[in-house]
N, C-alpha and C positions, 0 to 999 in steps of 0.2 A: 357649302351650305352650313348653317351657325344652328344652332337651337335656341329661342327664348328660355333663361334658366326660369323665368316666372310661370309660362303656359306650358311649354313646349313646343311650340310654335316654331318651324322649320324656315326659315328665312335667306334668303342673299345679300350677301353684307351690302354690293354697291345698291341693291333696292331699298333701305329701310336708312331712316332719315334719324331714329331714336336709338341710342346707341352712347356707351361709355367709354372710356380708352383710360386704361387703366393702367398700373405701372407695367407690366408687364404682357397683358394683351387687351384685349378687346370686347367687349361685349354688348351683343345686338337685342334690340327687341323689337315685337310687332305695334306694339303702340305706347304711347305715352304717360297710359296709366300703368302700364307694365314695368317701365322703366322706373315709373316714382315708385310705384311698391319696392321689387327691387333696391332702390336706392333708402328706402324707409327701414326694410329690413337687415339692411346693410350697415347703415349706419353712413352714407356715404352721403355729404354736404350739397344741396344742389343749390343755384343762385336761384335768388330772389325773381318774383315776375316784374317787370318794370311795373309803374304807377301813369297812369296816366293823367292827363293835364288836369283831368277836372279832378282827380282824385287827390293831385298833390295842391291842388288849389285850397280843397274843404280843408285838409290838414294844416296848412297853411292858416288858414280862419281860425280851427279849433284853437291853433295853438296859442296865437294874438288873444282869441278869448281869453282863455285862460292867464295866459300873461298880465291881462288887463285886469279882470276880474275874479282871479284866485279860480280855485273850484267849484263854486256857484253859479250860475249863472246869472245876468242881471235881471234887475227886478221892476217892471214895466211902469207898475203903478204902486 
């Protein structure tokens, strides 16, 4: 059995699916905002959430605007 260092939270390493493996060992948590705290307080880097299609599309646009038309955006009439 592991202890959550965020809650205390009593856990089974092969039940719990949020979890760090660190240089030297391991450590479990019972959920995912546990972990990000955890990881916040720590200082410890986590990757990025992917983007998804329609999100990298707008950025995608944003960016053509901008390219095209500076920092303003254009001007109808």
């Amino acid at each position: 059995m592991e202890k959550d260092p965020v809650c205390g939270m009593k856990l089974k390493e092969e039940e719990t699916e949020h979890k760090f493996h660190l240089a030297n060992k391991s450590v479990y948590f019972c959920s995912n905002q546990c972990k990000e705290k955890y990881a916040q307080n720590s200082g410890i880097k986590t990757p990025a959430k992917k983007k998804g299609v329609f999100a990298r599309f707008l950025e995608k646009l944003a960016k053509e605007n901008e390219q095209t038309y500076g920092g303003t955006p254009p001007k109808c009439h």
